[in-house]
PyMOL Python script that loads the backbone (N, CA, C, O; Angstrom):
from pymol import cmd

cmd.read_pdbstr("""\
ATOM      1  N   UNK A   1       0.842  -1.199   0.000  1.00  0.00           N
ATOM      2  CA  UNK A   1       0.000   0.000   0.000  1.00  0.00           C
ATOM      3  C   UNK A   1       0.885   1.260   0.000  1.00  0.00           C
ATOM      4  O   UNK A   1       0.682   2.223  -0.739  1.00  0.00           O
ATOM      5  N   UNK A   2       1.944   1.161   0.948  1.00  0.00           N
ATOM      6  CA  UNK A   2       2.869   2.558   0.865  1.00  0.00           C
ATOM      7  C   UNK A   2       3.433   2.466  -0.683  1.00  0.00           C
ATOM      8  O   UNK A   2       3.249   3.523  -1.286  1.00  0.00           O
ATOM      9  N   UNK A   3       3.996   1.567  -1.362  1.00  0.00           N
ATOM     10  CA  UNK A   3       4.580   1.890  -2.365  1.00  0.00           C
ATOM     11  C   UNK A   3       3.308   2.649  -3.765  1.00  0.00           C
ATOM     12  O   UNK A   3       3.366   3.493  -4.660  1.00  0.00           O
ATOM     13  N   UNK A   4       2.441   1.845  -3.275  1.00  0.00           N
ATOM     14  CA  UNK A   4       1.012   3.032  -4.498  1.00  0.00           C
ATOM     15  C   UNK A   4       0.844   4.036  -3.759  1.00  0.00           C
ATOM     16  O   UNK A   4       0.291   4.871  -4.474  1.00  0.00           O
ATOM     17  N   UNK A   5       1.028   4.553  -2.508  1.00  0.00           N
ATOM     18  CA  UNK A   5       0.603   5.893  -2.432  1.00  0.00           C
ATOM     19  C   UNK A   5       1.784   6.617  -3.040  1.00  0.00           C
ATOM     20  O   UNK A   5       1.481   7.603  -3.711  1.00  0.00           O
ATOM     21  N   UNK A   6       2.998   6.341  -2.945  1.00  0.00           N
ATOM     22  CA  UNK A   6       4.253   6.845  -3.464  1.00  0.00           C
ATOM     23  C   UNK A   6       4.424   7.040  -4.947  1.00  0.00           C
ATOM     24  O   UNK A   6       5.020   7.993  -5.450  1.00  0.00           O
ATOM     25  N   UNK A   7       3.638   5.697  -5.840  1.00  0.00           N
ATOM     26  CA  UNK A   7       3.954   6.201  -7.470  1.00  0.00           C
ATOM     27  C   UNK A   7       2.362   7.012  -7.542  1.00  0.00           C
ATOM     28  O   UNK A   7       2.366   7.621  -8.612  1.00  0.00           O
ATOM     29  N   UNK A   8       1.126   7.228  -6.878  1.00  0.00           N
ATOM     30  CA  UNK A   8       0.636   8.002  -7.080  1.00  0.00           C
ATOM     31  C   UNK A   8       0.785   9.590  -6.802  1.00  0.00           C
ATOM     32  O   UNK A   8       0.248  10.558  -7.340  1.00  0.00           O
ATOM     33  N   UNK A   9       1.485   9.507  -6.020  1.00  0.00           N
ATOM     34  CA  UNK A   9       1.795  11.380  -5.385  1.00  0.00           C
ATOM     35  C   UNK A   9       2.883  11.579  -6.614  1.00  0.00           C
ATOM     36  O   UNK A   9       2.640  12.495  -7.400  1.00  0.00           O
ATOM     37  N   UNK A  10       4.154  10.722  -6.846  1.00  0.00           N
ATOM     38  CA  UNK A  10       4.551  11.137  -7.912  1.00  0.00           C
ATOM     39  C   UNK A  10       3.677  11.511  -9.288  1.00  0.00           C
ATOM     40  O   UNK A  10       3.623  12.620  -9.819  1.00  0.00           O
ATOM     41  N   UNK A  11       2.956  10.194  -9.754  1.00  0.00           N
ATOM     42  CA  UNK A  11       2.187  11.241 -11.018  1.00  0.00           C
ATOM     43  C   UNK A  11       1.500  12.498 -10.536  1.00  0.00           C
ATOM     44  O   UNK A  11       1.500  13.482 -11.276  1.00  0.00           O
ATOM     45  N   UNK A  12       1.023  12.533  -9.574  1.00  0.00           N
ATOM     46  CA  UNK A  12       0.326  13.985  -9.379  1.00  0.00           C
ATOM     47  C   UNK A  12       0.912  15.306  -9.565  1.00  0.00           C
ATOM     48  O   UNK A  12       0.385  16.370  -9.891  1.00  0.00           O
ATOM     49  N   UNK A  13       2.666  14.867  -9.160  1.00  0.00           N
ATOM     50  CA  UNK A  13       3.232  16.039  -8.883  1.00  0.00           C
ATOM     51  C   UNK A  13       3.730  16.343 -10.294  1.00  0.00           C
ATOM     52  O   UNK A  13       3.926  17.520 -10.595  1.00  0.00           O
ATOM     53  N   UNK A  14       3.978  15.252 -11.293  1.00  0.00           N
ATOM     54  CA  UNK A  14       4.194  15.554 -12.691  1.00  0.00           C
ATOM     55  C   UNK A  14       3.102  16.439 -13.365  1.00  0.00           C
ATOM     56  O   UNK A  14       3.519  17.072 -14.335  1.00  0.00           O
ATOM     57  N   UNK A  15       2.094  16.571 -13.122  1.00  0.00           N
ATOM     58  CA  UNK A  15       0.813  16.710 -13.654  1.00  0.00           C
ATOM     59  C   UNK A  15       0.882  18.070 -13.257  1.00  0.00           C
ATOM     60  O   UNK A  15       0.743  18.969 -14.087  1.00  0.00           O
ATOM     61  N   UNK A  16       1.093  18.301 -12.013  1.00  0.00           N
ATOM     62  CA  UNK A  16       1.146  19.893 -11.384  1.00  0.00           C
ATOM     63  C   UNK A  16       1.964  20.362 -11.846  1.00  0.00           C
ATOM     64  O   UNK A  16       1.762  21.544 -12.126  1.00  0.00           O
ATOM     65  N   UNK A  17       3.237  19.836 -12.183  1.00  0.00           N
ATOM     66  CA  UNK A  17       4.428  20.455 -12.644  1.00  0.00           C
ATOM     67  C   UNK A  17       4.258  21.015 -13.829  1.00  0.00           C
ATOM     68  O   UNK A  17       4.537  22.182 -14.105  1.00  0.00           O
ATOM     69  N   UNK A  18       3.688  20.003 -14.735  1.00  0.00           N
ATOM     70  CA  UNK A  18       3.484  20.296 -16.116  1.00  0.00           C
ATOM     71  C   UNK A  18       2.357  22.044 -16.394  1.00  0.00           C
ATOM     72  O   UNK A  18       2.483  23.010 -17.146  1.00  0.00           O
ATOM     73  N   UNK A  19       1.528  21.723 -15.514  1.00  0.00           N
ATOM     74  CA  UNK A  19       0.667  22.769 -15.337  1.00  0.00           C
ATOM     75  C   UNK A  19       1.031  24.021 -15.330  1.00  0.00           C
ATOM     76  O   UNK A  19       0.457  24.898 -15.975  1.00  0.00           O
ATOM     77  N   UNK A  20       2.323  24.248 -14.369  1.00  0.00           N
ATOM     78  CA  UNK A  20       2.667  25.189 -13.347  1.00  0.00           C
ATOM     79  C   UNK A  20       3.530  25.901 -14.593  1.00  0.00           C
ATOM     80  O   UNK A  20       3.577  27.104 -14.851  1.00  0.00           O
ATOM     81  N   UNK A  21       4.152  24.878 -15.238  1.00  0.00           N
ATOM     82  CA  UNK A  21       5.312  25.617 -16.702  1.00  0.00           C
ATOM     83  C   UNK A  21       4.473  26.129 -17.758  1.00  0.00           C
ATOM     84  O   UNK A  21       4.828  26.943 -18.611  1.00  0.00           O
ATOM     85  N   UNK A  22       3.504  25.675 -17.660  1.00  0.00           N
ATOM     86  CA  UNK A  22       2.637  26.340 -18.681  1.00  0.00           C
ATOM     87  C   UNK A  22       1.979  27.485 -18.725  1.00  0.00           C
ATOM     88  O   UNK A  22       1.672  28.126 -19.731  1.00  0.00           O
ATOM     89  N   UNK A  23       1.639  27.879 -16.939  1.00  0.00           N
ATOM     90  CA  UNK A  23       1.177  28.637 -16.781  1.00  0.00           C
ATOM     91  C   UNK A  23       2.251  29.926 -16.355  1.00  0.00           C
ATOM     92  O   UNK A  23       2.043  31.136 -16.268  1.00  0.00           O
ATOM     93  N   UNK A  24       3.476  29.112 -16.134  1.00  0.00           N
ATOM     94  CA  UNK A  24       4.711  30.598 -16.080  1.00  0.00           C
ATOM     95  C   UNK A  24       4.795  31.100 -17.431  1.00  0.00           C
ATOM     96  O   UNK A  24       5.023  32.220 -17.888  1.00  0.00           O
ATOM     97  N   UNK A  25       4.574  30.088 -17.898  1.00  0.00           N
ATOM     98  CA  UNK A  25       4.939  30.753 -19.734  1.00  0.00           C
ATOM     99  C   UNK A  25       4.449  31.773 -20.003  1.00  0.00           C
ATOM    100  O   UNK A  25       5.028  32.832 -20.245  1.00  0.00           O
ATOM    101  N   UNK A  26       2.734  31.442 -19.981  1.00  0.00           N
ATOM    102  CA  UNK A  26       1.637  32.429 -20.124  1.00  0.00           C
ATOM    103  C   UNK A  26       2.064  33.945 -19.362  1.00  0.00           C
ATOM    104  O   UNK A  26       1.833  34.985 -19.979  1.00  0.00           O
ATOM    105  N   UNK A  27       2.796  33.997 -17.776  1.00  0.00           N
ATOM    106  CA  UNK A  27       2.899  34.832 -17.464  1.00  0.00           C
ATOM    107  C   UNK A  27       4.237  35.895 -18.067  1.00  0.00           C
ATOM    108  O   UNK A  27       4.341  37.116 -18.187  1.00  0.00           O
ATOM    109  N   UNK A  28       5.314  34.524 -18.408  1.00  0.00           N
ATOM    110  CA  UNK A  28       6.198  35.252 -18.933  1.00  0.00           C
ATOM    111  C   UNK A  28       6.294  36.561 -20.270  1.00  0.00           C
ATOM    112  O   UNK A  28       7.011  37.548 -20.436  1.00  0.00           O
ATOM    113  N   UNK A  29       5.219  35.958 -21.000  1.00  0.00           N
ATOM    114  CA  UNK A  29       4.584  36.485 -22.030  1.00  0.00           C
ATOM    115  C   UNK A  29       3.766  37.777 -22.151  1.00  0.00           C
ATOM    116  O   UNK A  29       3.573  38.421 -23.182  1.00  0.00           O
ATOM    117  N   UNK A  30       3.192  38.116 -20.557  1.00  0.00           N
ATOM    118  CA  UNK A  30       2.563  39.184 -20.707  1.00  0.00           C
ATOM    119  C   UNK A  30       3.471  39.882 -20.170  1.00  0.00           C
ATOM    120  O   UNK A  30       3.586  41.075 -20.450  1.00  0.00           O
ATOM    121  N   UNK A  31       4.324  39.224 -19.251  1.00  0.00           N
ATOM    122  CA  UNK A  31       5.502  40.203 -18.783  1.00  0.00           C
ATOM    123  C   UNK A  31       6.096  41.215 -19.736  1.00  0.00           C
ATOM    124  O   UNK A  31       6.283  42.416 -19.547  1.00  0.00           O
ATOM    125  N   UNK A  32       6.453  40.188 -21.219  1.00  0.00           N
ATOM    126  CA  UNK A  32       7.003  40.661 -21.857  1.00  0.00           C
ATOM    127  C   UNK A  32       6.584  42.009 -22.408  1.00  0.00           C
ATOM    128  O   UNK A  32       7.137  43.105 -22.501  1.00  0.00           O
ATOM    129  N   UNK A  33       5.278  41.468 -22.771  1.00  0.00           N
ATOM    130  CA  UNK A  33       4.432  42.755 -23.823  1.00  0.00           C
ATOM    131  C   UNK A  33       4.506  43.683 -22.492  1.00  0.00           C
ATOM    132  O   UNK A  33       4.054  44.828 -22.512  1.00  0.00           O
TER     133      UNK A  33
END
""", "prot")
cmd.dss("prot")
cmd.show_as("cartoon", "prot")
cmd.util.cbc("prot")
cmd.orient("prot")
């Protein structure tokens, strides 16, 4: 049971991660303009 809570928090945190770069992008972008 500990080892599935462990590869599940990992995908989660990929998922957030992925999110989080996407959404700096977006900010980087208005920074720019």
């Amino acid at each position: 049971m500990g080892n599935l809570k462990k590869k599940r928090r990992l995908k989660m945190s990929k998922h957030k991660r992925r999110k989080r770069l996407k959404s700096n992008r977006h900010k980087k972008r208005t920074w720019q303009k």
